[in-house]
C-alpha positions as a Markdown table, in Angstrom:
| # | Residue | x | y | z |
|---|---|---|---|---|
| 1 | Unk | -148.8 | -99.1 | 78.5 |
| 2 | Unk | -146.9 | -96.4 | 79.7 |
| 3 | Unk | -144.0 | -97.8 | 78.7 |
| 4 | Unk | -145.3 | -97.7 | 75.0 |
| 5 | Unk | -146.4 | -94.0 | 75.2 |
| 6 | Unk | -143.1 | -93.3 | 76.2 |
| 7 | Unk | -141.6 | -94.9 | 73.4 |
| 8 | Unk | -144.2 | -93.0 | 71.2 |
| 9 | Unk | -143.3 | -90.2 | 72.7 |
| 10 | Unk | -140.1 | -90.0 | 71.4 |
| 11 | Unk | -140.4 | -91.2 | 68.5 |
| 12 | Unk | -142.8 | -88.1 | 67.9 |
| 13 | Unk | -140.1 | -85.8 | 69.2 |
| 14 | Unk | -137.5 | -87.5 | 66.9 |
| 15 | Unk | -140.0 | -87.2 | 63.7 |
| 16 | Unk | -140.3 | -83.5 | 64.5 |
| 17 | Unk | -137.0 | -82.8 | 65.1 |
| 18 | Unk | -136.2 | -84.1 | 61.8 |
| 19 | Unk | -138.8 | -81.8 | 60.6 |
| 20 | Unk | -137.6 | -78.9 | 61.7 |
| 21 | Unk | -134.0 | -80.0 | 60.5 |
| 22 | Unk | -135.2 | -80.2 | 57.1 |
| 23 | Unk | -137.5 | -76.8 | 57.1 |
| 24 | Unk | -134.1 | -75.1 | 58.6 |
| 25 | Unk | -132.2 | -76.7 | 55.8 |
| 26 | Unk | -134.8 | -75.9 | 53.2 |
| 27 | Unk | -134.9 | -72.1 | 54.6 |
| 28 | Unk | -131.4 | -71.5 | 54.0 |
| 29 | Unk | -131.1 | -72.9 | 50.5 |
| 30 | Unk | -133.6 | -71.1 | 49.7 |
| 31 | Unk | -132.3 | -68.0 | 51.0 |
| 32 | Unk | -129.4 | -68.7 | 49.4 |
| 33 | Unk | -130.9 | -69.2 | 46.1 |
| 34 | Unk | -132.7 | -66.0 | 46.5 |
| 35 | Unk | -129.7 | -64.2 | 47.3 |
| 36 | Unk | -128.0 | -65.4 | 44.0 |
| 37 | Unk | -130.3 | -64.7 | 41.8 |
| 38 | Unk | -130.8 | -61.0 | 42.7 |
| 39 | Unk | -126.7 | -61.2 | 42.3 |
| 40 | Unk | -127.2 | -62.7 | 38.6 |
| 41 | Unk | -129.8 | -60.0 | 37.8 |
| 42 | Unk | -127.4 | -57.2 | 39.3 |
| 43 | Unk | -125.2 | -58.6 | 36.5 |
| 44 | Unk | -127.7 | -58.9 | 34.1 |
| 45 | Unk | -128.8 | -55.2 | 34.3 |
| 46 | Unk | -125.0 | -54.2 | 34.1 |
| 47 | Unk | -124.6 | -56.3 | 31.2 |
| 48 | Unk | -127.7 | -55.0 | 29.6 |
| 49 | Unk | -126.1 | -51.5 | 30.3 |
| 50 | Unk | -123.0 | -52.3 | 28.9 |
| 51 | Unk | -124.5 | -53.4 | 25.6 |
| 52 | Unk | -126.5 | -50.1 | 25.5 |
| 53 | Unk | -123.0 | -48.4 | 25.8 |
| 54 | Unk | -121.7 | -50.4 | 22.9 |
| 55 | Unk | -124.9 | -49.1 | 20.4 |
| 56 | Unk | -123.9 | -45.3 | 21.6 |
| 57 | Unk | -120.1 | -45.4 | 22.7 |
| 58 | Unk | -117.7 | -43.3 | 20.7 |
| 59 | Unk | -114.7 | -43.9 | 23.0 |
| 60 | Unk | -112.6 | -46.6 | 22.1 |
| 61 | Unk | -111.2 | -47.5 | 25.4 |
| 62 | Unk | -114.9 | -47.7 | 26.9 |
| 63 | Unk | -116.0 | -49.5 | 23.9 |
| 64 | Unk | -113.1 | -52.2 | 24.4 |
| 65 | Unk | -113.8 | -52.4 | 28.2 |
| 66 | Unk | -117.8 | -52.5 | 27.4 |
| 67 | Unk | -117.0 | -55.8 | 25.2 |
| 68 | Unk | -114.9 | -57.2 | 27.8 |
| 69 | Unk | -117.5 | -56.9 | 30.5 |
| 70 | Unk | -120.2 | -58.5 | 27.9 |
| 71 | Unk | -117.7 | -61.3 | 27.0 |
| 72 | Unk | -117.1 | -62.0 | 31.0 |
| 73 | Unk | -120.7 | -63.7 | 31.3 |
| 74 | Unk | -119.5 | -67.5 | 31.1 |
| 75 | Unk | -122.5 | -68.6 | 32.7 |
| 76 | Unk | -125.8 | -66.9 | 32.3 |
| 77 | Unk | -127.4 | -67.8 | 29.0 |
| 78 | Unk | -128.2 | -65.0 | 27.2 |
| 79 | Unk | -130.8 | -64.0 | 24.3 |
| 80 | Unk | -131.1 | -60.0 | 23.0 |
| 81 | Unk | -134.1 | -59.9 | 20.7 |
| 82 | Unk | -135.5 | -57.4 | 18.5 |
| 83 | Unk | -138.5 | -55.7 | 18.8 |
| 84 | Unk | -140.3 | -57.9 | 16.2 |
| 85 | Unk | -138.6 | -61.2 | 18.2 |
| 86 | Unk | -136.0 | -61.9 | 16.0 |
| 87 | Unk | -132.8 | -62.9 | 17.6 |
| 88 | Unk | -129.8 | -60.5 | 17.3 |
| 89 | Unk | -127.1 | -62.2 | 19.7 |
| 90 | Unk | -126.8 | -65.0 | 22.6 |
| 91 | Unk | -124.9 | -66.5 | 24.6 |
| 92 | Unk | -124.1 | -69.5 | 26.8 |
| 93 | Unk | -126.5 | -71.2 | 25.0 |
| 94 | Unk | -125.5 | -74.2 | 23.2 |
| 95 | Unk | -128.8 | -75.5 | 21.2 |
| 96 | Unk | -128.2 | -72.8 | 18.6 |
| 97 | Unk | -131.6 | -74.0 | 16.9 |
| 98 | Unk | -134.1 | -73.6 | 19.3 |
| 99 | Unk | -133.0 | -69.7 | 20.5 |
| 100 | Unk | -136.2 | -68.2 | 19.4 |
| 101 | Unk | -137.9 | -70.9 | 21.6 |
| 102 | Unk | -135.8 | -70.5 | 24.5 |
| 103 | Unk | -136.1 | -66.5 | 24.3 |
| 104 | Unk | -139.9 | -66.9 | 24.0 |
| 105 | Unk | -140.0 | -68.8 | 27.6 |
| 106 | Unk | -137.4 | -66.2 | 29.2 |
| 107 | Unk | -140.3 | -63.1 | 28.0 |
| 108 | Unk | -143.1 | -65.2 | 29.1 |
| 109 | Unk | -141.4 | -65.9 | 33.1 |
| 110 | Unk | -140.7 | -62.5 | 32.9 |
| 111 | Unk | -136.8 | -62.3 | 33.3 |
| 112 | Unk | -136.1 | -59.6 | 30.6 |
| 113 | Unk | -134.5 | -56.2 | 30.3 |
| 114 | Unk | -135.1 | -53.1 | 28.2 |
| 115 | Unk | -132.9 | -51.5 | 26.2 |
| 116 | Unk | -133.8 | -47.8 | 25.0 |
| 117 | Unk | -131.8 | -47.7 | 21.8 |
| 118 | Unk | -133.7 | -43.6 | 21.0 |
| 119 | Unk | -136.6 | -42.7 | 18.4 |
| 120 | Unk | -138.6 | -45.8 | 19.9 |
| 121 | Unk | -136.4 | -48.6 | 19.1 |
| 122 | Unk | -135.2 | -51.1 | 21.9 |
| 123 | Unk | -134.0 | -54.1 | 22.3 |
| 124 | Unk | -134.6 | -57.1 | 24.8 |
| 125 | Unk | -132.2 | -58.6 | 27.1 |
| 126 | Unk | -133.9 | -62.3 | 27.6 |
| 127 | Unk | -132.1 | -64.3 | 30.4 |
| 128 | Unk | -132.2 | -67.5 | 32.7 |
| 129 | Unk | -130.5 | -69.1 | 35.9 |
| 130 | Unk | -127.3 | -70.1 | 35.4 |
| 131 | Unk | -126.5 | -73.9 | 35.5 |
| 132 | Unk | -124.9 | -73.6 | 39.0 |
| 133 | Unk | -128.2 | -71.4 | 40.1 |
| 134 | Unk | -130.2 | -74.5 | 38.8 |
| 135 | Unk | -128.5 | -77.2 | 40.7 |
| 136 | Unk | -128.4 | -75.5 | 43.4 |
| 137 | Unk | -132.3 | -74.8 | 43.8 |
| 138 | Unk | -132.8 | -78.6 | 43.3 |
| 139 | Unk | -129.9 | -79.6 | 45.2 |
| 140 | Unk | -131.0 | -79.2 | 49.0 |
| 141 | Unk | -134.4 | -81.5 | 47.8 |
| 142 | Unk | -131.9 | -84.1 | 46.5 |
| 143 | Unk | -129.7 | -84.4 | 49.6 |
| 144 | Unk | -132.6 | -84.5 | 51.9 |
| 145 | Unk | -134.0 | -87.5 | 50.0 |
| 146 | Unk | -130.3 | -88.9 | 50.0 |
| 147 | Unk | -130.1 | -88.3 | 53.8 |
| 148 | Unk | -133.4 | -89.7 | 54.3 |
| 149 | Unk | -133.3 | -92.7 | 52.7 |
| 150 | Unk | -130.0 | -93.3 | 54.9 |
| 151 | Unk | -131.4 | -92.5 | 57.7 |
| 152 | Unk | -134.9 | -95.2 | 57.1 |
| 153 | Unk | -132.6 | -97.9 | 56.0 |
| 154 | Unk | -130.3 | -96.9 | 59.1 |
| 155 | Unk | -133.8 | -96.7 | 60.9 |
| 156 | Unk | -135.1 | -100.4 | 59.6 |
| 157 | Unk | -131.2 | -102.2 | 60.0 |
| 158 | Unk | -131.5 | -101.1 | 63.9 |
| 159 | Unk | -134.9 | -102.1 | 64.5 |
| 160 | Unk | -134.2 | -105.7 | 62.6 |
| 161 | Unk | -131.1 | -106.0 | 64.9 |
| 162 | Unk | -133.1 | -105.1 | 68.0 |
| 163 | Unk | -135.7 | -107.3 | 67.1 |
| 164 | Unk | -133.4 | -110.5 | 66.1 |
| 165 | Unk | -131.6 | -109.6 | 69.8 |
| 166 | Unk | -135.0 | -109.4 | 71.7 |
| 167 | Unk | -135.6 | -112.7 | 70.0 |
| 168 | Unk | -132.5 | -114.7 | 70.8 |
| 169 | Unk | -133.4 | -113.3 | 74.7 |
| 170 | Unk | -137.3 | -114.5 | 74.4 |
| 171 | Unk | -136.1 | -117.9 | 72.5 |
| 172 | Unk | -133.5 | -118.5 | 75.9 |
| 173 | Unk | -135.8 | -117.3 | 78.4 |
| 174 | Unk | -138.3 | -119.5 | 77.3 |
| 175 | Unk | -136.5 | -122.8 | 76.8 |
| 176 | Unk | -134.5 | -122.5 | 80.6 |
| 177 | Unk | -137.9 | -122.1 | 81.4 |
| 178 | Unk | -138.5 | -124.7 | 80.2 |
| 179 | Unk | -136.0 | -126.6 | 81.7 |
| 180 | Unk | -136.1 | -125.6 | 84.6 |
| 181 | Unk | -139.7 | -126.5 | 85.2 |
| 182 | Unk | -139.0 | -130.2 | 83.9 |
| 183 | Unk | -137.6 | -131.2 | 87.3 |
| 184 | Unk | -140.5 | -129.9 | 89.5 |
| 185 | Unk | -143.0 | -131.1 | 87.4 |
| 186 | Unk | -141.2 | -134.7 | 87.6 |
| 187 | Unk | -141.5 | -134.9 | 91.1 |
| 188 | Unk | -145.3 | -133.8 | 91.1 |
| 189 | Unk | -145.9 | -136.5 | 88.7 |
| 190 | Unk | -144.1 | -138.8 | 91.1 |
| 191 | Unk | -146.6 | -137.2 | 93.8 |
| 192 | Unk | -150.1 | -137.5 | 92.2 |
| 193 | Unk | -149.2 | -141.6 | 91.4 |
| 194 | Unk | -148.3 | -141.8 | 95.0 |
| 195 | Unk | -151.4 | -140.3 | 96.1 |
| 196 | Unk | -153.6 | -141.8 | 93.6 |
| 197 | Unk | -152.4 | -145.2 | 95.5 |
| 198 | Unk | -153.0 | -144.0 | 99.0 |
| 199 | Unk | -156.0 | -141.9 | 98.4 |
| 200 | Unk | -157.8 | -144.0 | 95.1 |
| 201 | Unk | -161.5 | -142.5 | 96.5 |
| 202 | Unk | -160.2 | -139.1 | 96.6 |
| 203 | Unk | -161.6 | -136.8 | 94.0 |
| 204 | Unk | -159.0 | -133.9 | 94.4 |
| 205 | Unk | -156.6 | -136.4 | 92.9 |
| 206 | Unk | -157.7 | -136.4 | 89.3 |
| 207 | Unk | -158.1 | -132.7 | 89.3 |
| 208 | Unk | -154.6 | -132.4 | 90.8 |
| 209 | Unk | -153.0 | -135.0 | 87.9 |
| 210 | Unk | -155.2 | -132.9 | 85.2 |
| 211 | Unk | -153.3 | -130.0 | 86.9 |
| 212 | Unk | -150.0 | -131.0 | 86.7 |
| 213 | Unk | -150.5 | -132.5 | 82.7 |
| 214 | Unk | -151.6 | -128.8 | 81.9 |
| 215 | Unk | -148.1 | -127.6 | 83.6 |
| 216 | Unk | -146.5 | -130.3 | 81.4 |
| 217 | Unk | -148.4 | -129.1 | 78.4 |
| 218 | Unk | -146.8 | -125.4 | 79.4 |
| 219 | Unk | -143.5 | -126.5 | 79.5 |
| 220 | Unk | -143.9 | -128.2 | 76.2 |
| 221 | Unk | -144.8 | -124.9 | 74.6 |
| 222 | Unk | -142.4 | -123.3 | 75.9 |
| 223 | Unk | -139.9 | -125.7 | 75.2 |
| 224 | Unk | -140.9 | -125.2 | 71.2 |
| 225 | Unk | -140.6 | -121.2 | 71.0 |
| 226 | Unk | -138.0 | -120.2 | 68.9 |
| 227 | Unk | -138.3 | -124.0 | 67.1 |
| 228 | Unk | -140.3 | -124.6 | 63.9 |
| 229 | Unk | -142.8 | -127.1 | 64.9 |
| 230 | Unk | -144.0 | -129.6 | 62.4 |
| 231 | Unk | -148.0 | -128.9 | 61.4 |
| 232 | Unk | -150.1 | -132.0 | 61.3 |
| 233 | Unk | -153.6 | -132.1 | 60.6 |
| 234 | Unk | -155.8 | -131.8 | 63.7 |
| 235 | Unk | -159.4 | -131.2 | 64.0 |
| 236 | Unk | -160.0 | -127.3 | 65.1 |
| 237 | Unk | -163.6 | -128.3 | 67.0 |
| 238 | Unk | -161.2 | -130.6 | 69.4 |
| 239 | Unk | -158.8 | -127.5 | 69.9 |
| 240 | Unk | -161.6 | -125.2 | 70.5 |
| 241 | Unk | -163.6 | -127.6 | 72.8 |
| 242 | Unk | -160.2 | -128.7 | 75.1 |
| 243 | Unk | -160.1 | -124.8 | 75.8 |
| 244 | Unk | -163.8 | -124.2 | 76.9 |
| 245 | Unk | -163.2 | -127.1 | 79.3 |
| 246 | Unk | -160.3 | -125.7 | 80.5 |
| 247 | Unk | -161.4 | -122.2 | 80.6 |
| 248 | Unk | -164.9 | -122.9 | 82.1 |
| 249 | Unk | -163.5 | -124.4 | 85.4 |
| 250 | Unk | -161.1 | -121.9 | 86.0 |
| 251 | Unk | -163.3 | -119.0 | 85.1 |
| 252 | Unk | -166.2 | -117.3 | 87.4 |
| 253 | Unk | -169.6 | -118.8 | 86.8 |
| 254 | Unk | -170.6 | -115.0 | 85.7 |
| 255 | Unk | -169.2 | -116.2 | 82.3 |
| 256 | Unk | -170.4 | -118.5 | 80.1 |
| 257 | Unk | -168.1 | -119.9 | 77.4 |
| 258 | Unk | -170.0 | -121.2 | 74.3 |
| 259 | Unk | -168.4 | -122.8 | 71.1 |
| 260 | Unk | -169.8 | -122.5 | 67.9 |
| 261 | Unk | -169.3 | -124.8 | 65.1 |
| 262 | Unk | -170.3 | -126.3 | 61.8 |
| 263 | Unk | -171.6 | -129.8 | 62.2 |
| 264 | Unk | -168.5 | -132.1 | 60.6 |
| 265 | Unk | -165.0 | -131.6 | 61.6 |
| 266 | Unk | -163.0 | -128.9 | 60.4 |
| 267 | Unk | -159.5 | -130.4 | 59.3 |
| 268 | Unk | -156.7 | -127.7 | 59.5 |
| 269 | Unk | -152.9 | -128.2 | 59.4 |
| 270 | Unk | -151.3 | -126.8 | 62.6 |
| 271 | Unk | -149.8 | -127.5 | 65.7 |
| 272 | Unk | -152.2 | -127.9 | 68.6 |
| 273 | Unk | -150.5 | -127.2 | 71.2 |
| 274 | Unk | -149.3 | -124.1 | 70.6 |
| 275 | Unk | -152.4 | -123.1 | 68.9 |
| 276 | Unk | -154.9 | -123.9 | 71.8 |
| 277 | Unk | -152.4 | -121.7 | 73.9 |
| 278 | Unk | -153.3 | -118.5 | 71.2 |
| 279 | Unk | -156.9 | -119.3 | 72.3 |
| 280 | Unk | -156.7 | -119.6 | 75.6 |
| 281 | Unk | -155.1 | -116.6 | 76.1 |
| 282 | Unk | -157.4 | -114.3 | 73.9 |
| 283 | Unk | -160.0 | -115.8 | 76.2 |
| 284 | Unk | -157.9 | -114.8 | 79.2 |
| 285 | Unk | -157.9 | -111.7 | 77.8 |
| 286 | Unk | -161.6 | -111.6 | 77.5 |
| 287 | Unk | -162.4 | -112.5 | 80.8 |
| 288 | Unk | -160.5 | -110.0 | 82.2 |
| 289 | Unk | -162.0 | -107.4 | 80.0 |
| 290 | Unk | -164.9 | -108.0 | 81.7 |
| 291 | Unk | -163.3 | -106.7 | 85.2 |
| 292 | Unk | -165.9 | -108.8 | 87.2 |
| 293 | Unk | -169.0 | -108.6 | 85.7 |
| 294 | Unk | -171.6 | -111.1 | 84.1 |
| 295 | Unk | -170.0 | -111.3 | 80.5 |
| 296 | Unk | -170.0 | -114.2 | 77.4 |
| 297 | Unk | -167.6 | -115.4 | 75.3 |
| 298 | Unk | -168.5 | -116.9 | 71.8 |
| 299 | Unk | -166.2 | -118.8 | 69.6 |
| 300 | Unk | -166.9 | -119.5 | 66.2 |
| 301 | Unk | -165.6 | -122.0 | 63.8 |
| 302 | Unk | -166.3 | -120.5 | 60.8 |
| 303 | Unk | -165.2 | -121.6 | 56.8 |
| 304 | Unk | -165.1 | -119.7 | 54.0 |
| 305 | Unk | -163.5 | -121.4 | 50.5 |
| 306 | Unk | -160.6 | -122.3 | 51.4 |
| 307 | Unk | -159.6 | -120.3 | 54.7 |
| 308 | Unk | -160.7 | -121.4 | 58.3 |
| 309 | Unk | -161.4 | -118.6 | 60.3 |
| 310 | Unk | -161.9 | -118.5 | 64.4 |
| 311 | Unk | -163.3 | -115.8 | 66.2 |
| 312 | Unk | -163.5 | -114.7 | 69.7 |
| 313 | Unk | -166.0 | -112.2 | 70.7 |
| 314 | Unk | -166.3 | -111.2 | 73.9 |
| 315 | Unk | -168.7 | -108.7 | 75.7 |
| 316 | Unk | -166.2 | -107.0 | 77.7 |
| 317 | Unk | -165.2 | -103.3 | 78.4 |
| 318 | Unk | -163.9 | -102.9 | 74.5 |
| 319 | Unk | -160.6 | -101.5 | 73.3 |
| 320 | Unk | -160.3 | -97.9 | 72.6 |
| 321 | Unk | -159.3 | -96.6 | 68.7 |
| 322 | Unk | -156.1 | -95.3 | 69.4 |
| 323 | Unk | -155.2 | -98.9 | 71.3 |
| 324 | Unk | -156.0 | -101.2 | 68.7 |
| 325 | Unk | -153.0 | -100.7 | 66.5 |
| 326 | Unk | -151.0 | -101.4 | 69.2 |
| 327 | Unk | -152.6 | -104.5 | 71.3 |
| 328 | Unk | -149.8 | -106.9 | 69.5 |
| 329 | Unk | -146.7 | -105.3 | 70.1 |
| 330 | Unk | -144.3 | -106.2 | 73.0 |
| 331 | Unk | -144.9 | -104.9 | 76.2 |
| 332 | Unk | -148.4 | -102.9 | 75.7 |
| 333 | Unk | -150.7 | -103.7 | 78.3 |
| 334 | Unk | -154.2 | -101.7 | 79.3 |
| 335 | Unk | -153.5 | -104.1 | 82.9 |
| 336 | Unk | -152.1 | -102.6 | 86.1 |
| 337 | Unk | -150.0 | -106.1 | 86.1 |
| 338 | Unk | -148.7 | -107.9 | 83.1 |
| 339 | Unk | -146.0 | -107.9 | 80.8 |
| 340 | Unk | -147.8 | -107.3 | 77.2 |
| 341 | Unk | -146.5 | -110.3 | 75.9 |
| 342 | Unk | -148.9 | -112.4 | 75.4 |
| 343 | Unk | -151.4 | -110.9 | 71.9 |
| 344 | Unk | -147.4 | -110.2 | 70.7 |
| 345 | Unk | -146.5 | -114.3 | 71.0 |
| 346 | Unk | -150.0 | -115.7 | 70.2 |
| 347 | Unk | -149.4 | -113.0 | 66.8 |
| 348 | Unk | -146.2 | -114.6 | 66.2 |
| 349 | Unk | -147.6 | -118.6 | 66.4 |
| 350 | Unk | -150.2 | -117.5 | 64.0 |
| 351 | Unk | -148.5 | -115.8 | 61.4 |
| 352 | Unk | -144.8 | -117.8 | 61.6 |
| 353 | Unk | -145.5 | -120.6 | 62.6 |
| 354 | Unk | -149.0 | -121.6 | 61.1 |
| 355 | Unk | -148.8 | -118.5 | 58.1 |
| 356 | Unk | -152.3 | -117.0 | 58.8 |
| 357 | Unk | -153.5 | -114.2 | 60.2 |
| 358 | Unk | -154.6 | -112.6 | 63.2 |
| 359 | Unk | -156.1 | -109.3 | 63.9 |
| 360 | Unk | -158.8 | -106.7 | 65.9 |
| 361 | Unk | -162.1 | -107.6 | 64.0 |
| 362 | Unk | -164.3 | -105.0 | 65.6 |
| 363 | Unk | -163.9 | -103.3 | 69.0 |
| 364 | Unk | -166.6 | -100.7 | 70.6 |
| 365 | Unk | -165.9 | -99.3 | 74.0 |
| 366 | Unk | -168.5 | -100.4 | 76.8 |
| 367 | Unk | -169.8 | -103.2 | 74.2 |
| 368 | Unk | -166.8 | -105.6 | 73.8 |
| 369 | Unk | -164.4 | -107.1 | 71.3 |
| 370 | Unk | -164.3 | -109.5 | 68.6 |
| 371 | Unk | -160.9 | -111.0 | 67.2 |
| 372 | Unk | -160.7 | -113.0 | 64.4 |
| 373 | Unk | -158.0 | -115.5 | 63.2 |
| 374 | Unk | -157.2 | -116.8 | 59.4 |
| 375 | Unk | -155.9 | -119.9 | 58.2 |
| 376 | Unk | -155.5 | -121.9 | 55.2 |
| 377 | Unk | -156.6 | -125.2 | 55.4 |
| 378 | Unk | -153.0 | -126.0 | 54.2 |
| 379 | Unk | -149.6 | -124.9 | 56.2 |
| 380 | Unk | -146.9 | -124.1 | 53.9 |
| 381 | Unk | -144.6 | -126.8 | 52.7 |
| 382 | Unk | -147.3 | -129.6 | 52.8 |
| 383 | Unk | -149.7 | -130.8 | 49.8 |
């Protein structure tokens, strides 16, 4: 668990610092833009000024350098209206039939300048941003969408490669497990047949032969991680009731393990094997929940159309909110031992191998915990 909150942890950190990158990066365009525009409205007022000097000048020379200044605005479109709105010049402006229009927005957002012409008569300078002003208010918001879609698909290419490695490394560990528990179990095998001659009263024997097929049974399931393993139809009361005989003799008699089920057979296409393993361990799971006390655990066999749903509910110690979005990933564990693998590889029989669905039903603190499994009564691939 603390493993996990670490790794939250910095994820946090990394999702703030990013944050904060962006603000900073927002700030700074934006003082930028700022910046600019007071510079295009310096302009603007000394291009108003210089058409004012035009209407009054009497100097040639000033007259000539007035025009030049005015003709030096490449960039800021431009509308000087009349008093009654009427348009008496423009510039940088290249829909020549809609000029009115555009001066009418420039008055209404307020960019304008007055021009005293004397005895009451005036003219308006109407402006806007300038193209380059435009792009670049809008350009900051475009690279950070840019840079964040890199960065999620940079984000999502490392986690898929991480998660393909960590499978590769789970797929070996489990088959040399495998492997390497073929040989010891051989020999035990060997042992319980030599016993059951010498000793054919003794009733640790069968127990110790039922033992040894359950560590056969292991290896078997471990042997098929990392395979696809062939469905076949299979009754899910049979699955259900090898695991409450299982679980009830190596479980304290302060819990009772009760199955509930409709009273016909309940066909589904699946794997067994691996399937009672996803039971058995939510019940593990359950029983240790309960930390020692008097507890139950009910499973229910339950259809509905044409999904076949198994639920475990347990009256245990619960699972807090803020846990329950994470009880299937890889290496959370609430235990002081464990390696928070096992909710992660009964998730990934049940929705990869058997394409249903498994999930936190209903959880209250202090009360206990209910998880339910979904499946169609047919796998993928078969009619």
């Amino acid at each position: 668990m603390q493993w996990t909150d670490r790794i939250r942890q910095v994820k946090i950190i990394l999702v703030v610092a990013a944050m904060a990158i962006a603000a900073a990066s927002l700030y700074v365009s934006h003082r930028l833009v700022s910046d600019l525009k007071m510079e295009e409205r310096t302009k603007m007022d000394l291009w108003a000024k210089a058409m004012k000097f035009i209407n009054e000048a009497e100097d040639e020379a000033g007259l000539a350098l007035a025009l030049e200044f005015i003709k030096g605005n490449t960039t800021i479109p431009v509308v000087v209206t009349n008093p009654d709105g009427s348009v008496a010049d423009y510039r940088n402006i290249s829909d020549s039939a809609h000029v009115e229009e555009y001066a009418s927005r420039m008055r209404l957002a307020g960019d304008t300048i007055r021009i005293d012409l004397g005895q009451g008569d005036y003219q308006l300078v109407c402006y806007d941003e300038s193209t380059m002003l435009k792009r670049l208010t809008h350009y900051p918001y475009w690279q950070l969408g840019i840079v964040m879609i890199f960065v999620v698909v940079a984000i999502f290419a490392l986690l898929s490669s991480k998660r393909a490695e960590q499978n590769k490394v789970w797929v070996g560990l489990s088959k040399e497990t495998a492997h390497q528990l073929g040989t010891p179990i051989s020999s035990l095998m060997a042992w319980t047949e030599m016993l059951k001659e010498t000793y054919p009263d003794d009733e640790l024997v069968p127990e110790m032969e039922q033992d040894v097929k359950r560590l056969e049974r292991i290896a078997e399931r471990f042997s098929k991680i990392g395979s696809k393993p062939e469905p076949v139809e299979a009754s899910m009361n049979t699955v259900l009731d090898h695991v409450i005989a299982y679980m009830d003799k190596r479980t304290s008699q302060k819990v009772s393990i009760r199955g509930h089920y409709p009273g016909h057979d309940v066909l589904v296409s699946m794997n067994a094997s691996l399937f009672e393993w996803v039971i058995e361990n939510l019940c593990k799971n359950a029983v240790d929940a309960m930390e020692g006390q008097p507890g139950r655990i009910d499973l229910w066999l339950l259809e509905e159309d044409d999904v076949v749903a198994v639920e475990v509910v347990d009256t245990g110690k619960g699972i807090k909110k803020k846990n329950i979005g994470n009880v299937f990933r890889p290496g959370f564990t609430t235990k002081q031992r464990g390696w928070g693998l096992g909710l992660s590889l009964a998730k990934r029989i049940v929705e990869e191998y058997h394409h249903g669905r498994i999930f936190v039903k209903q959880s209250e603190v202090g009360r206990g915990t209910t998880f339910r499994i979904e499946m169609k009564r047919e796998v993928r691939g078969e009619k």
